[in-house]
Residue frames as qw, qx, qy, qz and C-alpha x, y, z in Angstrom:
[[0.199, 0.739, 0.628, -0.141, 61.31, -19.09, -105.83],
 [0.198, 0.335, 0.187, 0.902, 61.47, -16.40, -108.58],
 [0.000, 0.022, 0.113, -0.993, 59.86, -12.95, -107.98],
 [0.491, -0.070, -0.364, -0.788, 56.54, -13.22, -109.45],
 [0.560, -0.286, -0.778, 0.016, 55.80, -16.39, -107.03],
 [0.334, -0.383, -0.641, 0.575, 56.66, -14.64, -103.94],
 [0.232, 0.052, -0.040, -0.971, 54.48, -11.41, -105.04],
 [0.687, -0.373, -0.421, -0.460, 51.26, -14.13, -105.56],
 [0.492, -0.074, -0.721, 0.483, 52.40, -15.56, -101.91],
 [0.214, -0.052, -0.267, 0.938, 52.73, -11.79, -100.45],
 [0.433, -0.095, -0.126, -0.887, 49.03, -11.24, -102.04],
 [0.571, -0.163, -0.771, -0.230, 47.56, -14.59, -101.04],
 [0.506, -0.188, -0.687, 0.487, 48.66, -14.25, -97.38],
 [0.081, -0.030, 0.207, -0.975, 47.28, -10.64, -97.24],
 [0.621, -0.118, -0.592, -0.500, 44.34, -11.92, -98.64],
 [0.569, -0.370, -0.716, 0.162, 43.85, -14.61, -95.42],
 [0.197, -0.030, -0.450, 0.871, 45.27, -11.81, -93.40],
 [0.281, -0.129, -0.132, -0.942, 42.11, -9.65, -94.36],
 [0.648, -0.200, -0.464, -0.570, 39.86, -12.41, -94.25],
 [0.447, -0.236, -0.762, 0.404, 40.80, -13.77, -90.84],
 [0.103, -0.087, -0.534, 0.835, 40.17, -10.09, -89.68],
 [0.421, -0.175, -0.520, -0.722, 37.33, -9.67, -91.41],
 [0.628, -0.385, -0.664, -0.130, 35.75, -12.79, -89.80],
 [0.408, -0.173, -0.579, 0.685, 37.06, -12.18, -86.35],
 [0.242, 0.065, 0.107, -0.962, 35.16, -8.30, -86.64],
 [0.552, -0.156, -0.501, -0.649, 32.09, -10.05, -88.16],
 [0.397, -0.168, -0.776, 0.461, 32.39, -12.27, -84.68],
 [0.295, -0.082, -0.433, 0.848, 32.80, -9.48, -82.45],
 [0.293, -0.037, -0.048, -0.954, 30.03, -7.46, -83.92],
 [0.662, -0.397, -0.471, -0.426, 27.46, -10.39, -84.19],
 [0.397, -0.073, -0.678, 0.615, 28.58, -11.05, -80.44],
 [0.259, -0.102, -0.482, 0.830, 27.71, -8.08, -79.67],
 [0.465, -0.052, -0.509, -0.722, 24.77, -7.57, -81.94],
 [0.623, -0.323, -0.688, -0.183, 23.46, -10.74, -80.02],
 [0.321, -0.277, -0.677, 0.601, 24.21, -9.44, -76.50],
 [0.210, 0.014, 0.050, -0.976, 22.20, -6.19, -77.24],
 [0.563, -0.077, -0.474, -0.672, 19.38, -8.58, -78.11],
 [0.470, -0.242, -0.830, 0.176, 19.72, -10.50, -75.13],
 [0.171, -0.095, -0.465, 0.863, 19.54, -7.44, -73.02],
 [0.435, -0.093, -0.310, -0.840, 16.59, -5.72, -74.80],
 [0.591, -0.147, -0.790, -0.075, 15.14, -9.25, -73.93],
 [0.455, -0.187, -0.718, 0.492, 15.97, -9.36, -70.79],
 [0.017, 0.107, -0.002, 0.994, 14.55, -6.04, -70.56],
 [0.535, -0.191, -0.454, -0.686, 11.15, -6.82, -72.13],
 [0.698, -0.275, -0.660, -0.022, 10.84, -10.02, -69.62],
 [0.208, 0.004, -0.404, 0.891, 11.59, -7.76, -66.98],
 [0.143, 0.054, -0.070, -0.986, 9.27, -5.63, -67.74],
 [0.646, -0.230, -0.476, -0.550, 6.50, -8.19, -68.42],
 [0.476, -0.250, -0.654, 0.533, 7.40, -9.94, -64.68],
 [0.040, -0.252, -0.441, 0.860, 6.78, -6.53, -63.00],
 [0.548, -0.041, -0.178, -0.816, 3.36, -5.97, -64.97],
 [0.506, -0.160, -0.847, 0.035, 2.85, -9.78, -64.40],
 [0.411, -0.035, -0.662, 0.626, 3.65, -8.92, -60.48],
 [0.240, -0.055, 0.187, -0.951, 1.92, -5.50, -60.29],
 [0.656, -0.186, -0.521, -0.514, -1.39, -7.46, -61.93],
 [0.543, -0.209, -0.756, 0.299, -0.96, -10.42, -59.22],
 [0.250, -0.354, -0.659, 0.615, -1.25, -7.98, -56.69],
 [0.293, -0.036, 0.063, -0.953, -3.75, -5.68, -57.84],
 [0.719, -0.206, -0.373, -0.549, -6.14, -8.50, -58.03],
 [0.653, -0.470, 0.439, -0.399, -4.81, -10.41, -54.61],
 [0.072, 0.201, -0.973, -0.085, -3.45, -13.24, -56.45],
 [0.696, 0.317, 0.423, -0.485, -7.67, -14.16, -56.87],
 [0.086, 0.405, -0.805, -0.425, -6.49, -17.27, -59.47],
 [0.218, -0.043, -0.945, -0.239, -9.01, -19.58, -58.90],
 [0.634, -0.471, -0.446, -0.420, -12.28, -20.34, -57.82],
 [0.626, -0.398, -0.415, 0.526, -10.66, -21.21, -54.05],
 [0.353, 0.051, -0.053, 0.933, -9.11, -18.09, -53.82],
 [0.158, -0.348, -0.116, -0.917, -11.95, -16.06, -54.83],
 [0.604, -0.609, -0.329, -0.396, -14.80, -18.03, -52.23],
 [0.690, -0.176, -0.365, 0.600, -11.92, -18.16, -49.49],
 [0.172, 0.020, -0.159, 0.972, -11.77, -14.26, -49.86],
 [0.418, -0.485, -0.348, -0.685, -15.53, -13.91, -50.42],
 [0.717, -0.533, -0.449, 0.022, -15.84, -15.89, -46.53],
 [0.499, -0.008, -0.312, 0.808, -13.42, -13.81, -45.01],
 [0.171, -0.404, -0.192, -0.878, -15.68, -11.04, -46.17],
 [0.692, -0.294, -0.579, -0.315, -18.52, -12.90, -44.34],
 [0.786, -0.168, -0.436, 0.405, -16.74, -13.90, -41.22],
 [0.276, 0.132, -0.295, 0.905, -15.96, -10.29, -40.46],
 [0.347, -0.725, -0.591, -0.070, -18.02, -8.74, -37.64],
 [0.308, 0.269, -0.363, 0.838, -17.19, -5.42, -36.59],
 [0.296, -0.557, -0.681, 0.371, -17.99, -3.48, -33.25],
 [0.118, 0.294, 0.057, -0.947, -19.80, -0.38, -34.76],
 [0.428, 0.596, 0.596, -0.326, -23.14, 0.00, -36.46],
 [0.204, 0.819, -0.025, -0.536, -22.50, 1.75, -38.77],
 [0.061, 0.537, -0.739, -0.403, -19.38, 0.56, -40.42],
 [0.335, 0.097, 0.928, -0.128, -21.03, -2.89, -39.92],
 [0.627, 0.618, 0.366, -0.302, -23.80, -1.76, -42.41],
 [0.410, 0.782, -0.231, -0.408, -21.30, -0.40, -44.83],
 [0.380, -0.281, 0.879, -0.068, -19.21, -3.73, -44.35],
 [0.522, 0.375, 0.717, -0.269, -22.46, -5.54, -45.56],
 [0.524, 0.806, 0.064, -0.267, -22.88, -3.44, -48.66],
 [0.068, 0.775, -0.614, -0.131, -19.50, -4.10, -49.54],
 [0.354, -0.226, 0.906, -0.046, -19.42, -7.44, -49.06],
 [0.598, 0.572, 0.403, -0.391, -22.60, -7.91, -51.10],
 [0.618, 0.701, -0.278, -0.222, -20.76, -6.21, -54.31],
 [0.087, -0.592, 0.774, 0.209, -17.76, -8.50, -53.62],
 [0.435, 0.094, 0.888, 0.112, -19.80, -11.61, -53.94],
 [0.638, 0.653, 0.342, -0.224, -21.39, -10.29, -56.70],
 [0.315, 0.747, -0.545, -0.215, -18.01, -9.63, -58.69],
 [0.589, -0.103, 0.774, -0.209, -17.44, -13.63, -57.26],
 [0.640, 0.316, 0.683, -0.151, -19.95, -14.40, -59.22],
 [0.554, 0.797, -0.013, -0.240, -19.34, -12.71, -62.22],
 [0.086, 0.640, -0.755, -0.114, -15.84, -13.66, -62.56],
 [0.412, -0.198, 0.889, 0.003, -16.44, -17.38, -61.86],
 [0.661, 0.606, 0.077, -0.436, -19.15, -17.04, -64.95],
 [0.406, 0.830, -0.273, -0.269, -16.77, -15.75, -67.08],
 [0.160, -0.539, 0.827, 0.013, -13.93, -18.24, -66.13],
 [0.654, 0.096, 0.729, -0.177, -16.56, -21.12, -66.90],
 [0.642, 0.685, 0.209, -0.274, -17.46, -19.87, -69.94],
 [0.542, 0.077, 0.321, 0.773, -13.59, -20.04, -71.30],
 [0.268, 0.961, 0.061, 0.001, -14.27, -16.36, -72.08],
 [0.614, 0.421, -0.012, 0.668, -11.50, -14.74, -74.19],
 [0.297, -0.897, -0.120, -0.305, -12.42, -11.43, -71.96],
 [0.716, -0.071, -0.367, 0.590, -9.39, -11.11, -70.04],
 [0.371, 0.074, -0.321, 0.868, -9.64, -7.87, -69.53],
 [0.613, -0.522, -0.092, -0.586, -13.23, -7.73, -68.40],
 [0.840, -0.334, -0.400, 0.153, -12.13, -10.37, -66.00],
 [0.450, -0.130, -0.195, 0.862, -8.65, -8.84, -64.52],
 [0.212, -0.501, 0.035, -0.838, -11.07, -5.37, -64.57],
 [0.689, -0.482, -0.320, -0.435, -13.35, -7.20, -62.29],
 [0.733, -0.302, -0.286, 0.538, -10.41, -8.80, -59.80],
 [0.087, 0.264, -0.153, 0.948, -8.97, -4.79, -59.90],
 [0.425, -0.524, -0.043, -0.737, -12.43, -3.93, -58.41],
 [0.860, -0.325, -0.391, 0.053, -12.80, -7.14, -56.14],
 [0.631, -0.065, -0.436, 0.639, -9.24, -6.14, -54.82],
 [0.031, -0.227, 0.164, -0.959, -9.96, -2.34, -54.28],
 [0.732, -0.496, -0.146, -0.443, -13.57, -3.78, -51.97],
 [0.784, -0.440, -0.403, 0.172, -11.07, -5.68, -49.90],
 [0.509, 0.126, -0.266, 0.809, -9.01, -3.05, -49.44],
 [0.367, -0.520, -0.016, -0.771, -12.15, -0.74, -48.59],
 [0.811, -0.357, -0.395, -0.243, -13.19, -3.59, -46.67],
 [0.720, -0.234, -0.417, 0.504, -9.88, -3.68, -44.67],
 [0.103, 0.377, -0.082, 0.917, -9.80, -0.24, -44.27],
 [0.531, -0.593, -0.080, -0.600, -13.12, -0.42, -42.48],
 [0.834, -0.504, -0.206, 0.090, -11.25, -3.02, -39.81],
 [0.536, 0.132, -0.338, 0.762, -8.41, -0.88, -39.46],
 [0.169, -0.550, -0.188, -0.795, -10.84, 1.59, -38.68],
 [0.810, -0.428, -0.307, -0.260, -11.89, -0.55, -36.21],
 [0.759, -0.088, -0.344, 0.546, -8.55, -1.65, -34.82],
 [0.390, 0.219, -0.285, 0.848, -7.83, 1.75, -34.32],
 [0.541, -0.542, -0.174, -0.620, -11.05, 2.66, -32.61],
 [0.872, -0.274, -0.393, 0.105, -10.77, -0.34, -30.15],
 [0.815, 0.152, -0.223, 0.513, -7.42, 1.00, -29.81],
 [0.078, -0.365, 0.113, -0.921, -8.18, 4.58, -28.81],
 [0.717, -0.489, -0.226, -0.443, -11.19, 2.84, -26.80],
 [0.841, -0.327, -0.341, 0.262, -8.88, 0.83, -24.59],
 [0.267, 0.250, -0.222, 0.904, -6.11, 4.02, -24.32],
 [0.313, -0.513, 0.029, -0.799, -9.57, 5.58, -22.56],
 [0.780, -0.478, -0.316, -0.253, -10.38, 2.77, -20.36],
 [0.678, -0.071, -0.349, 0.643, -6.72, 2.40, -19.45],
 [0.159, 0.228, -0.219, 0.935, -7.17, 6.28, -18.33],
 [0.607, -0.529, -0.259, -0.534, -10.66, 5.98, -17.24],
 [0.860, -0.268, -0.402, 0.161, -9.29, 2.94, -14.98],
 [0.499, 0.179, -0.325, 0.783, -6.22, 5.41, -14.01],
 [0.236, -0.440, 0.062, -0.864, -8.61, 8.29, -12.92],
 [0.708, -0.489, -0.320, -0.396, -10.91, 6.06, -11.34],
 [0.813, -0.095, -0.394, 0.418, -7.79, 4.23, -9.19],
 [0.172, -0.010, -0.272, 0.947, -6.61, 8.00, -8.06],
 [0.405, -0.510, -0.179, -0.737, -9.96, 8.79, -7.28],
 [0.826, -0.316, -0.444, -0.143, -9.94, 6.01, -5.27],
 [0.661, 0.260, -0.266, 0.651, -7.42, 7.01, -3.87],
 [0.300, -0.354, 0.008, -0.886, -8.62, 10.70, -3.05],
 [0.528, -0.557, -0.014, -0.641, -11.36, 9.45, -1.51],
 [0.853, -0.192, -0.372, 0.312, -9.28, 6.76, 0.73],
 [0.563, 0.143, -0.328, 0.745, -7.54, 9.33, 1.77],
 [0.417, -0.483, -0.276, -0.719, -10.49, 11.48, 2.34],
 [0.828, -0.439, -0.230, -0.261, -11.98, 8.99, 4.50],
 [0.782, 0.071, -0.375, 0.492, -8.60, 8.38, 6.30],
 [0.031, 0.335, -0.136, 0.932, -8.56, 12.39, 7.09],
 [0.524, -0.548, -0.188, -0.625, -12.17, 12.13, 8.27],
 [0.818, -0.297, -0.473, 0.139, -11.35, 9.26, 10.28],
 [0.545, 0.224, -0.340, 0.733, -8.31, 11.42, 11.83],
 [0.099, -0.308, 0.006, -0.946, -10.10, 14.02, 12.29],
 [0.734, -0.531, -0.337, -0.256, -13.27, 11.93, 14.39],
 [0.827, -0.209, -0.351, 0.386, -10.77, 10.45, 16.16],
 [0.212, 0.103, -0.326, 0.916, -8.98, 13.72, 16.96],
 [0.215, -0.543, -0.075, -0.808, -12.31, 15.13, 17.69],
 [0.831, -0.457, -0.314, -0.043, -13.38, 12.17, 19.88],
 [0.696, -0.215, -0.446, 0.520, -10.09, 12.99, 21.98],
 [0.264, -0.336, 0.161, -0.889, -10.68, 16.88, 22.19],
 [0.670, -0.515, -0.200, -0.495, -14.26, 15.70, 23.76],
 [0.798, -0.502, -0.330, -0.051, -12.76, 13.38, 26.27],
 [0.491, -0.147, -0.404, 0.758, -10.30, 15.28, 27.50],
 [0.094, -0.351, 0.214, -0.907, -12.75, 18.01, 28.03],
 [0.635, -0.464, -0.400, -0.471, -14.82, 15.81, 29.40],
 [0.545, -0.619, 0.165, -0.541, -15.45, 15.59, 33.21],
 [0.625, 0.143, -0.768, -0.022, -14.32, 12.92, 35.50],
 [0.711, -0.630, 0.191, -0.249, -15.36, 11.54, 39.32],
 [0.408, 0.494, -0.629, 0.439, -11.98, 10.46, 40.68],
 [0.085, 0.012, 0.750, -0.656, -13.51, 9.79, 44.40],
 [0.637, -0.516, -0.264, -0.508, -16.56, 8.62, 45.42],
 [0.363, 0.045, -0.821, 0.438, -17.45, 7.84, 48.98],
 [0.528, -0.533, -0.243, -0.614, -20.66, 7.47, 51.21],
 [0.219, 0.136, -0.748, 0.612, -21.71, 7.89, 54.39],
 [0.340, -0.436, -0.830, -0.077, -24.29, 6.58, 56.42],
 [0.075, 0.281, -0.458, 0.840, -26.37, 9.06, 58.88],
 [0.140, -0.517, -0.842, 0.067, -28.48, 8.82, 61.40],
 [0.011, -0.846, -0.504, -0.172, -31.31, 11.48, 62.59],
 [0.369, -0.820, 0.101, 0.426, -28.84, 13.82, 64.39],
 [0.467, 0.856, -0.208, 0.070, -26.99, 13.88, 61.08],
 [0.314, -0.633, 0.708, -0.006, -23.71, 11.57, 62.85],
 [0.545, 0.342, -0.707, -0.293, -22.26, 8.76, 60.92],
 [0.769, -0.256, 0.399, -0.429, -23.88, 5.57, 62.04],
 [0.199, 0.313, -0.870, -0.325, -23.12, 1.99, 61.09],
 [0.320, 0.294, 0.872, -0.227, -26.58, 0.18, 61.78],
 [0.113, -0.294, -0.602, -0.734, -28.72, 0.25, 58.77],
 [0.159, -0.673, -0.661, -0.291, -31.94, 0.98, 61.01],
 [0.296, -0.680, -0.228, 0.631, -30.64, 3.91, 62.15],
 [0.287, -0.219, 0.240, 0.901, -29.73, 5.03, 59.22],
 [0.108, 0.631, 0.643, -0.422, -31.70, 8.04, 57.58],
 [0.350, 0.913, -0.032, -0.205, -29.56, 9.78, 55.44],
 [0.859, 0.116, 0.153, 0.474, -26.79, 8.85, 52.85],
 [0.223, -0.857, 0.200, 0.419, -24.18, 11.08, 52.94],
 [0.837, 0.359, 0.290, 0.294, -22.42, 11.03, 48.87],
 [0.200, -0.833, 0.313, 0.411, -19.11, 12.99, 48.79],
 [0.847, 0.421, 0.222, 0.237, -17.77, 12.91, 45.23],
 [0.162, -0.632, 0.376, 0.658, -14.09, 14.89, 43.91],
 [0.815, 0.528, 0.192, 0.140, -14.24, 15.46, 39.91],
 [0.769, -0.176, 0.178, 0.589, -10.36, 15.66, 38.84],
 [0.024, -0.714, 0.252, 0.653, -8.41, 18.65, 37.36],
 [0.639, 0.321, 0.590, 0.376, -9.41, 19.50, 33.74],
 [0.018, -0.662, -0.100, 0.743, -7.93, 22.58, 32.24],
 [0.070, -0.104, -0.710, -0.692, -9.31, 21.58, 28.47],
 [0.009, 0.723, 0.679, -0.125, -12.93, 21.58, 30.42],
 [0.075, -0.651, -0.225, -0.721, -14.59, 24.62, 29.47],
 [0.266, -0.287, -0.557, 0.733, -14.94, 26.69, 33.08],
 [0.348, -0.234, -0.253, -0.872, -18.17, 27.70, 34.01],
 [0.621, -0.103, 0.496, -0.598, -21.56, 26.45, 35.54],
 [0.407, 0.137, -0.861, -0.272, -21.84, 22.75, 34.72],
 [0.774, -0.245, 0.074, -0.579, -25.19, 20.65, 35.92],
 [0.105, 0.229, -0.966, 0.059, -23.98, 17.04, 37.66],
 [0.724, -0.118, -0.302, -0.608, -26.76, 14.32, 37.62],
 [0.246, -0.254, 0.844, -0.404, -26.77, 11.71, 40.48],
 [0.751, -0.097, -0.435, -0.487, -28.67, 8.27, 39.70],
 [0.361, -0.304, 0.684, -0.556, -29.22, 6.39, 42.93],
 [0.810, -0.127, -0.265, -0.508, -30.75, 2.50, 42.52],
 [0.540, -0.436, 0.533, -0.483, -31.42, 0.19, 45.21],
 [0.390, -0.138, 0.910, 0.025, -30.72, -3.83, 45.95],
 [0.601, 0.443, 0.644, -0.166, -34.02, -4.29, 44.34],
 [0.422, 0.084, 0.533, 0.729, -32.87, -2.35, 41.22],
 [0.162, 0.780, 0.497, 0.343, -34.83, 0.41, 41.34],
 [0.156, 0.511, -0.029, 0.845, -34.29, 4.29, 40.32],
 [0.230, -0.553, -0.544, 0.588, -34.77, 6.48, 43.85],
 [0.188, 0.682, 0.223, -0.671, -36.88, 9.21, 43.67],
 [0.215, 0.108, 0.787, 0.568, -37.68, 8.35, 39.94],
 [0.092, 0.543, 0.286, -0.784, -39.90, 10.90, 38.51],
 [0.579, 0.573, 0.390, 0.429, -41.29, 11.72, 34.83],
 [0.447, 0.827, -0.067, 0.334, -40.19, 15.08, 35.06],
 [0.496, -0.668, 0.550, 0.068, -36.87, 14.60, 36.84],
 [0.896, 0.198, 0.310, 0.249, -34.98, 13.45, 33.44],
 [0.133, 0.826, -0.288, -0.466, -32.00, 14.93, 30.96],
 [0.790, 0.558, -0.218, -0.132, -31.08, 14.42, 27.67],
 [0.519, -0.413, 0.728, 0.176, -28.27, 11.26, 27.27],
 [0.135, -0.208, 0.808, 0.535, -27.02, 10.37, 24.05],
 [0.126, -0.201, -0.604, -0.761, -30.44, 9.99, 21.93],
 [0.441, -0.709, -0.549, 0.038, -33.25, 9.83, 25.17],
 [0.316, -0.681, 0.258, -0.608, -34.00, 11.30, 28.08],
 [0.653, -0.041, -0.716, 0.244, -32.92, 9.54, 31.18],
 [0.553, -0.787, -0.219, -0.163, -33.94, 9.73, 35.15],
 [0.435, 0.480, -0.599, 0.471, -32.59, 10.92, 37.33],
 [0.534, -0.582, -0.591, 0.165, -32.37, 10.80, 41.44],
 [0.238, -0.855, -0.191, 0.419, -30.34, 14.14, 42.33],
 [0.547, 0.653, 0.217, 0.476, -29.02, 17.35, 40.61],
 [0.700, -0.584, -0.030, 0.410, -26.56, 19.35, 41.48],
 [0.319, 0.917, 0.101, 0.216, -25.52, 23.20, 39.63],
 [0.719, -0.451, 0.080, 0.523, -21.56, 23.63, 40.17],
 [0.293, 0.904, -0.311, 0.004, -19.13, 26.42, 39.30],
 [0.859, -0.096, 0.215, 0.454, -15.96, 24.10, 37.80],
 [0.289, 0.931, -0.175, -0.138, -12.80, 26.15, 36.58],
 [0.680, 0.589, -0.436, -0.037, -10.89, 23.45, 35.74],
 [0.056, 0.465, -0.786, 0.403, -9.16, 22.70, 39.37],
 [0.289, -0.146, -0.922, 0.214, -9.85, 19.91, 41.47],
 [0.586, -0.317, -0.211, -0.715, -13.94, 20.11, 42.50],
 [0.161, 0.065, -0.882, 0.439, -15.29, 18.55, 45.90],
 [0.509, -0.208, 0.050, -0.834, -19.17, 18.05, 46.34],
 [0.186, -0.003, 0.871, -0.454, -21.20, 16.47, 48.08],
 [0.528, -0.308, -0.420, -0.671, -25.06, 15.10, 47.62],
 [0.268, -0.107, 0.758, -0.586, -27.57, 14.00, 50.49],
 [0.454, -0.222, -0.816, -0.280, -30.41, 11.08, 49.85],
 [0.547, -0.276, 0.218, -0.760, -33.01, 11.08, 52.28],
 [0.145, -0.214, -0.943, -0.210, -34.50, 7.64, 53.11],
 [0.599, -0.242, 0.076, -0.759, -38.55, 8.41, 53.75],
 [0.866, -0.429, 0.102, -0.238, -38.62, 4.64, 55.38],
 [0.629, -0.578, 0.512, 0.095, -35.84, 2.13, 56.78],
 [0.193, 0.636, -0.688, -0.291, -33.11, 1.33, 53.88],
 [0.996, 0.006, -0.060, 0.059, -32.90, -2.35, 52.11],
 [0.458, -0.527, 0.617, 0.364, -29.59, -4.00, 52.63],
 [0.756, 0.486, 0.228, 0.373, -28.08, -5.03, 49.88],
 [0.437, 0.075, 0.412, 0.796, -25.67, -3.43, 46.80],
 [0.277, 0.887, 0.179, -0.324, -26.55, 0.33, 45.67],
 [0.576, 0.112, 0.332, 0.739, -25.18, 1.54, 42.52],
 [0.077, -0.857, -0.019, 0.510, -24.60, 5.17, 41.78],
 [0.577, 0.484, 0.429, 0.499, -24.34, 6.57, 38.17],
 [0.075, -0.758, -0.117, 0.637, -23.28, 10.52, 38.02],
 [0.556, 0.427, 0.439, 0.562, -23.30, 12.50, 34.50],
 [0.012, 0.851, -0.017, -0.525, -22.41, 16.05, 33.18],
 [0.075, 0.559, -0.402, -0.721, -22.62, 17.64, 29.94],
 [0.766, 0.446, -0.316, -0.339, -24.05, 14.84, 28.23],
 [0.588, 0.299, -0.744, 0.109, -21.27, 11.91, 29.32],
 [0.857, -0.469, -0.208, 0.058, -21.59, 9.08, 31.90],
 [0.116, 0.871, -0.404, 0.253, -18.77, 10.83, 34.36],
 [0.034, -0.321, 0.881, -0.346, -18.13, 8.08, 37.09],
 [0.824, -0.279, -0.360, -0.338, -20.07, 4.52, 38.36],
 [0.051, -0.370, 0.755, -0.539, -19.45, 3.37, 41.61],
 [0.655, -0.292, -0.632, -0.294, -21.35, 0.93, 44.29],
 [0.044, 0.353, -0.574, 0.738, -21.55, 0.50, 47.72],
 [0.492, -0.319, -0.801, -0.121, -23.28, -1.97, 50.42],
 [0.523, -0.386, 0.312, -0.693, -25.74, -1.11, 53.62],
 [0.559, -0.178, -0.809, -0.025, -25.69, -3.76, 55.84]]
């Protein structure tokens, strides 16, 4: 190959050289030329999704005639537990089913109006959101209403409490008082009778006898007050009647007055006490069962019996 061939060769092959890189850049650049345009894309369709999305949910996803009387009966269906809101509820509901109805117009009519329509879902959505707003309002009332009953119920339960315990004290406290009283209260520890006859000597033949001899002992109490203390003697006979029964020959006993048959003014100071009463008979004694009843201060002190035959 002479000289002047391999110099068109040397320019031919540069020549491809150039035009391979050539192509190869013209590649690279529409490559990249097309990935910027995919992105931008991708960009834009982004960007219309999240306005798509944002729309969808400013109007509640209210696509169709279902949708929109499905949400209009919810409206409906809601009853709240306040007067008030419950009117404003009502007014609210009112404009929703009027926007209802205006949208489902427009949608019949094939209006071109899209964006009198998607204005009208924006308002529909921003009445159910007033509309829930008035049953959170509620929820959270209810919720602050039951936090008070649960503390109403708590106070009342420790009141109850208080006054169980109250009444538990009082009780203690009767009861202790009821045992102060009977242990200051009096007692006959002995009784014991004897028959006499007119000489005043113990006799054992009921028609001799003439006088009852009635020796009583009341017991050592040093929680009794010490002082003069009045003892009351009831005497009644086989036939069950009061001796020497009298209208004024009575003292006060628990809510009456009550007869008596003898009385008997003692000076007690707490130590063993030994007296004595005497019965008269004014004619000859019945046989039979006497019973004998003796009080002081107000309390039944001793009962006893005892037979004349």
């Amino acid at each position: 190959m002479d000289q002047k061939t391999k110099t068109i060769v040397l320019i031919i092959s540069g020549v491809c050289v150039l035009a391979v890189v050539g192509i190869i850049v013209l590649l690279v650049s529409m490559h990249n030329l097309r990935k910027q345009n995919e992105e931008k894309d991708r960009e834009i369709f982004n960007l219309n999704e999240q306005v798509s999305f944002e729309q969808s949910q400013a109007v509640l996803r209210f696509d169709d005639e279902h949708a929109l009387d499905e949400q209009l009966q919810t409206f409906e269906h809601l009853k709240l537990d306040n007067d008030s809101l419950q009117q404003l509820l009502d007014q609210q509901t009112e404009h929703a089913r009027d926007l209802v109805s205006q949208i489902k117009k427009l949608r019949q009519e094939n209006s071109a109006d899209k964006a009198r329509i998607n204005a009208l879902l924006k308002e529909l959505a921003d009445v159910r959101e007033l509309i829930m707003g008035y049953v959170r309002q509620i929820d959270e009332l209810n919720t602050q209403n039951q936090a008070l009953v649960a503390e109403n119920e708590q106070v009342k339960q420790e009141n109850q409490q208080v006054r169980e315990q109250n009444t538990h004290l009082t009780s203690q406290n009767r009861q202790l008082s009821e045992t102060v009283t009977r242990a200051k209260q009096l007692d006959v520890t002995a009784f014991e009778v004897t028959p006499l006859n007119n000489r005043d000597k113990k006799t054992r033949y009921l028609r001799k006898t003439v006088k009852l001899q009635l020796d009583y002992t009341i017991g050592k109490n040093i929680t009794s007050e010490p002082g003069m203390k009045t003892v009351y003697l009831r005497l009644t006979s086989p036939s069950d009647q009061l001796l020497g029964e009298s209208e004024s020959k009575t003292f006060p006993f628990e809510d009456g007055e009550v007869a008596y048959s003898l009385k008997q003014d003692i000076e007690y100071a707490g130590e063993i006490y030994r007296g004595t009463f005497y019965w008269p008979f004014s004619a000859e004694p019945q046989e039979g069962t006497y019973r004998v009843e003796m009080f002081a201060e107000g309390n039944l002190i001793g009962q006893f019996s005892f037979k004349l035959e």
